[in-house]
KOLDO-512360 format. One record per residue (C-alpha): residue number from 1; x negated, y, z negated. Coordinates in Angstrom, 2 decimals. Layout:
BEGIN
R  resi       c1       c2       c3
R   NUM        X        Y        Z
...
//
This chain:
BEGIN
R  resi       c1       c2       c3
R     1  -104.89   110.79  -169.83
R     2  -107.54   113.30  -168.06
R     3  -107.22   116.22  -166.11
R     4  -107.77   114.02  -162.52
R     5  -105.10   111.38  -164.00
R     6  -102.21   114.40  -164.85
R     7  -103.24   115.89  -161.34
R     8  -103.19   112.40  -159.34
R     9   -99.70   111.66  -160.79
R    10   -97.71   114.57  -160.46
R    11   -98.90   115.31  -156.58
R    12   -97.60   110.91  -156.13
R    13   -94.54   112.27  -157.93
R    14   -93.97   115.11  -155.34
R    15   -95.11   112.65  -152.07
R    16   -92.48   110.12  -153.72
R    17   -90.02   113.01  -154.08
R    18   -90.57   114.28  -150.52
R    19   -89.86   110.62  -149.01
R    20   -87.26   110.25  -150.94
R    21   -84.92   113.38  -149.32
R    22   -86.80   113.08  -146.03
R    23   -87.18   109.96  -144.24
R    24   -88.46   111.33  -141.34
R    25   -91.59   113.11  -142.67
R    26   -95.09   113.08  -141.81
R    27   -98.17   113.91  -143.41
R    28  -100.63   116.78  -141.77
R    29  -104.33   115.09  -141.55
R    30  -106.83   117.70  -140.47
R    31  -109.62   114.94  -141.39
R    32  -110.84   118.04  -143.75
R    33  -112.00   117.25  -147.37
R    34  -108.18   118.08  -148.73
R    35  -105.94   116.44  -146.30
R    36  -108.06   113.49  -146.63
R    37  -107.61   113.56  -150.34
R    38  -103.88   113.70  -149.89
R    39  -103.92   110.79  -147.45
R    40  -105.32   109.10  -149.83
R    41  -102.87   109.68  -152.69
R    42  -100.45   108.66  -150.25
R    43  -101.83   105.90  -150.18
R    44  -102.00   104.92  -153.66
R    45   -98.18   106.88  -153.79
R    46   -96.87   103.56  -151.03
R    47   -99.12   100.59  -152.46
R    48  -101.45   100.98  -149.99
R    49   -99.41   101.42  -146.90
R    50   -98.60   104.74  -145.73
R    51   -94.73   104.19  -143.61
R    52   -95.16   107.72  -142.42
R    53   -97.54   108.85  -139.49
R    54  -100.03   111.18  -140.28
R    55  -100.21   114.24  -137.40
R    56  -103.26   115.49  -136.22
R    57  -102.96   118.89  -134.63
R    58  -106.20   118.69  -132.41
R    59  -106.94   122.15  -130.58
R    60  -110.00   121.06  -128.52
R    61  -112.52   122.87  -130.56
R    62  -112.74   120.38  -133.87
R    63  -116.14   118.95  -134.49
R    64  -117.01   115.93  -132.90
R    65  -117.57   114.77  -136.61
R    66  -113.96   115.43  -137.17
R    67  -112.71   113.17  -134.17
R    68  -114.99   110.13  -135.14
R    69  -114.15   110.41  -138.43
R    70  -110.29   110.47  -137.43
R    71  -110.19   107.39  -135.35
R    72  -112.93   105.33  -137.40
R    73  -110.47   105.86  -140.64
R    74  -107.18   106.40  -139.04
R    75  -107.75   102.29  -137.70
R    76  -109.73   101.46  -141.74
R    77  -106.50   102.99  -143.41
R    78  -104.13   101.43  -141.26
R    79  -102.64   104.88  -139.96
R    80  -100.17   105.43  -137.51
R    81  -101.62   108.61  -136.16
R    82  -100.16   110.96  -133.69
R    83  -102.48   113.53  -132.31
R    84  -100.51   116.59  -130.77
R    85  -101.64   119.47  -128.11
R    86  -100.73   122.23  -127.18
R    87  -101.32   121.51  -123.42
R    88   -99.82   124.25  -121.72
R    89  -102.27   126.71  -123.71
R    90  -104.60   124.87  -123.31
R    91  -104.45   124.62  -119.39
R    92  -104.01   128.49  -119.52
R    93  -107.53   128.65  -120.68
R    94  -106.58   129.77  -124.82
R    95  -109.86   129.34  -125.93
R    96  -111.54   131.61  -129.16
R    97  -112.32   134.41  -127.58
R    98  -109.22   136.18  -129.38
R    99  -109.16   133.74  -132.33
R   100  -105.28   135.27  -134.17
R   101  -104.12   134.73  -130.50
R   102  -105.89   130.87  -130.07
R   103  -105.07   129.98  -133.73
R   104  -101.27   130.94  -133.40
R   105  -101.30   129.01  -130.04
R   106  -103.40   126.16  -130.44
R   107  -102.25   125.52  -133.96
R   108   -98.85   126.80  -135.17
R   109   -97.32   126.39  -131.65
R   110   -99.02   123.03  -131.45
R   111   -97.60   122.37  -134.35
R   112   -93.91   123.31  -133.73
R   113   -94.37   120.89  -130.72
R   114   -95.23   118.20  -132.05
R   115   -91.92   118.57  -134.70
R   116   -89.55   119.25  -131.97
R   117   -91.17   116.28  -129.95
R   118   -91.33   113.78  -132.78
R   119   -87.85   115.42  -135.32
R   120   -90.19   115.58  -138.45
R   121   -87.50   116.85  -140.85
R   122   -90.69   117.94  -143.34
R   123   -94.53   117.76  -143.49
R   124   -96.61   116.88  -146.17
R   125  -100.04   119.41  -146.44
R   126  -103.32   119.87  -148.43
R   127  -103.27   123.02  -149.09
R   128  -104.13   124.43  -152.60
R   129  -103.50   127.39  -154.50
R   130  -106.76   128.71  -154.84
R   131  -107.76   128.65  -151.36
R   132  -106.31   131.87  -150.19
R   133  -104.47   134.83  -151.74
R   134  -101.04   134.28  -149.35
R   135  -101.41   130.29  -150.39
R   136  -100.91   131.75  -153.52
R   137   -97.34   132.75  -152.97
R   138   -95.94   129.24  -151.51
R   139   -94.03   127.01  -153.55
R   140   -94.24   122.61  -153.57
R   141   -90.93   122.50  -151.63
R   142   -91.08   125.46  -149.10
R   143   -88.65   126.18  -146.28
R   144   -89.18   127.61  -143.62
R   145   -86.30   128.98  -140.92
R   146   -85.35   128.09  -137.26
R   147   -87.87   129.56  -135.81
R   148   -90.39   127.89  -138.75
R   149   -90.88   131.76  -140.34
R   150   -91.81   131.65  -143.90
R   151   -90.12   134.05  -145.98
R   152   -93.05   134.93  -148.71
R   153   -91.00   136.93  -150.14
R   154   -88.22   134.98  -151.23
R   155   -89.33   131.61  -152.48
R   156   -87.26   128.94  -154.29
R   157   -88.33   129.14  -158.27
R   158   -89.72   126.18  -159.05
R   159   -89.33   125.99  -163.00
R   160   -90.01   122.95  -165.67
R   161   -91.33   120.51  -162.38
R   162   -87.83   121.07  -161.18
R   163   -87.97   121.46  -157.20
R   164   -85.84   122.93  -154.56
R   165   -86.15   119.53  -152.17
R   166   -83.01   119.94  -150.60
R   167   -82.99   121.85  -147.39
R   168   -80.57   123.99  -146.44
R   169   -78.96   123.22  -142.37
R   170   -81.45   124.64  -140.19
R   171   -84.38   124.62  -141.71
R   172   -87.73   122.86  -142.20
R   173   -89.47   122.08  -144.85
R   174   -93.29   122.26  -145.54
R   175   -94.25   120.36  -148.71
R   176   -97.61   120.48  -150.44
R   177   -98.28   118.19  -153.51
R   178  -101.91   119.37  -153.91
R   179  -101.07   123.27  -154.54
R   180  -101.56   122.49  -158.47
R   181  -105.62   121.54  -157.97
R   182  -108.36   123.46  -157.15
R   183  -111.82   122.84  -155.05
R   184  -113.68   121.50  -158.15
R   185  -111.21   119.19  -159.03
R   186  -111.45   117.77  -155.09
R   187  -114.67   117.20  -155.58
R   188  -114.32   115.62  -158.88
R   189  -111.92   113.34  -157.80
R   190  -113.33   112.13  -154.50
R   191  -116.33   110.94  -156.40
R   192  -114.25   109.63  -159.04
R   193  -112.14   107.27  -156.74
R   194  -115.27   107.33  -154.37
R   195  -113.21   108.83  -151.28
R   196  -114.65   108.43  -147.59
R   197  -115.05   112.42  -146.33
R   198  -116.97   113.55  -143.15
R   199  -120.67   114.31  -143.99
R   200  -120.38   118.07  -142.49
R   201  -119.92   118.79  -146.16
R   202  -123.48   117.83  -146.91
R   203  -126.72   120.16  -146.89
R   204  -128.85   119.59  -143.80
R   205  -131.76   121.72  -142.95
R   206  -130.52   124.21  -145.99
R   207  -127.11   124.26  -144.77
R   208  -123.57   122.68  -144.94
R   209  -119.63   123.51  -144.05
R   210  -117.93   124.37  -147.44
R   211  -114.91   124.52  -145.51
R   212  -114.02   122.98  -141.58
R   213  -111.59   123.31  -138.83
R   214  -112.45   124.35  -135.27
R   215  -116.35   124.35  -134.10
R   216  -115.94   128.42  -133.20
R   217  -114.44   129.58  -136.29
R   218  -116.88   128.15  -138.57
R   219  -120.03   128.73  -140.02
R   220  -122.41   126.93  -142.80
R   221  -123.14   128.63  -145.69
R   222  -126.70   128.31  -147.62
R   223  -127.01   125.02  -149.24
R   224  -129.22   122.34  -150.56
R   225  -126.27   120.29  -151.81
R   226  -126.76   116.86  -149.75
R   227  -124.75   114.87  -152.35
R   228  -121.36   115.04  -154.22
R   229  -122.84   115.41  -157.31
R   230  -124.83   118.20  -156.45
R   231  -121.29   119.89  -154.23
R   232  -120.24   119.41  -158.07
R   233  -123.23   121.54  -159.04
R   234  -123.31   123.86  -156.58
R   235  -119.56   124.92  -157.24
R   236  -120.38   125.21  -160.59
R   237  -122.32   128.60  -160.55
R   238  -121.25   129.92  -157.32
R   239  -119.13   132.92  -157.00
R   240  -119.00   132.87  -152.58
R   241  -115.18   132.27  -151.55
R   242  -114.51   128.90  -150.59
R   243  -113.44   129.95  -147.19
R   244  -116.72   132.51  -146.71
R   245  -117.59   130.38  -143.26
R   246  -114.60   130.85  -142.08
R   247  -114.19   133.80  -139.10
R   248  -113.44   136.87  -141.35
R   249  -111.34   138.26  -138.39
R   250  -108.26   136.19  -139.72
R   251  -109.63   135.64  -143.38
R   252  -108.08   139.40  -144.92
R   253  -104.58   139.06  -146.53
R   254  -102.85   140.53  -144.81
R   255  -103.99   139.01  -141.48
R   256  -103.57   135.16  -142.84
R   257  -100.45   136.65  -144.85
R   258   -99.16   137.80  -141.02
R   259   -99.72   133.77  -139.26
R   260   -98.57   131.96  -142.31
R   261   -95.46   133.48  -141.92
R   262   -94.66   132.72  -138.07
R   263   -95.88   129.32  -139.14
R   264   -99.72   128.79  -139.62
R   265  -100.69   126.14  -141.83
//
């Protein structure tokens, strides 16, 4: 068995895990390159049919590639997709002129409406390990409280693949089967199993997004890399954080380390 195989089965053992305590869980499809992986695996974790709806937090701002993208493979997939606002904000005129205050609105509290609205006991995300220092620090199974705080400090230990899926009365759990696998081995596998992703990933004009999410908030870094193989390449010999497009204004530690805790994704 390869790297890709041991990686592919223990993040289907976690999905299976998750639906298993939590029938009423959904999985968090930002239509980036990650999430799409994982909706993926979950596919290939349920035969093919996914029985949980994937949630789309949509703050106004994505790319238009982003919302074609969504709807053109939401309907291939067979997804049941719910796309949640936050339309009070948004009628208040949040925009990303104060991006901390528009991301915590538009995003977190978008997302704690659409769980209250819809019960989701648990989400399934794509985030990995390597992405950020403070994504570092979470755990497959992690709770978070009432108010969907995450205590970084005081995380379940997760020893010998044994995992604290049980949640304790009043509180919601955030699960995330792809924290064991890094950017390379994203790339690897989507051309492996030849994975549908949006084409802001590839070069044009000498640039591409390494990394997407809202149109304001992101910026392409300098790239020739118009194909998988050479995103393979490029990765390869690069030493630029994954995340360097990204507005640096909420990229420091202790800033992300600050929204991940009230809730952030």
């Amino acid at each position: 068995m390869d790297r890709l195989d041991e990686l592919e089965n223990q993040s289907i053992y976690i999905i299976r895990e998750a639906y298993y305590h939590y029938r009423n869980l959904a999985l968090l499809w930002s239509v980036g390159k990650d999430s799409t992986t994982l909706v993926w695996l979950c596919r290939k974790a349920f035969l093919g049919k996914i029985p949980i709806p994937a949630l789309h937090i949509d703050t106004g701002y994505k790319f238009p590639e982003m919302y074609k993208f969504r709807d053109e493979y939401g309907k291939k997939w067979g997804l049941k997709v719910v796309v949640a606002r936050n339309e009070e904000a948004i009628a208040a005129g949040m925009g990303p002129t104060k991006k901390l205050e528009c991301c915590n609105a538009l995003k977190t509290e978008g997302l704690k409406k659409a769980i209250a609205q819809h019960h989701f006991s648990a989400l399934l995300l794509g985030i990995r390990r390597d992405e950020h220092g403070i994504r570092a620090k979470e755990r497959y199974f992690s709770p978070r409280n009432q108010e969907f705080k995450w205590n970084y400090q005081d995380q379940p230990p997760e020893l010998w693949d044994q995992y604290k899926s049980q949640a304790e009365e009043g509180t919601h759990i955030r699960v995330h089967p792809l924290l064991h696998w890094t950017e390379k081995d994203i790339w690897y596998y989507i051309r492996r199993e030849n994975i549908p992703i949006t084409d802001l990933y590839f070069a044009k004009n000498g640039k591409r997004y390494r990394s997407i999410g809202c149109v304001p908030c992101c910026s392409p870094v300098n790239s020739d890399a118009d194909t998988i193989d050479k995103i393979i390449e490029e990765l390869e010999s690069t030493n630029t954080s994954e995340r360097a497009g990204r507005a640096q204004d909420k990229e420091d530690t202790y800033t992300m380390q600050k929204l991940r805790a009230l809730g952030y994704m």
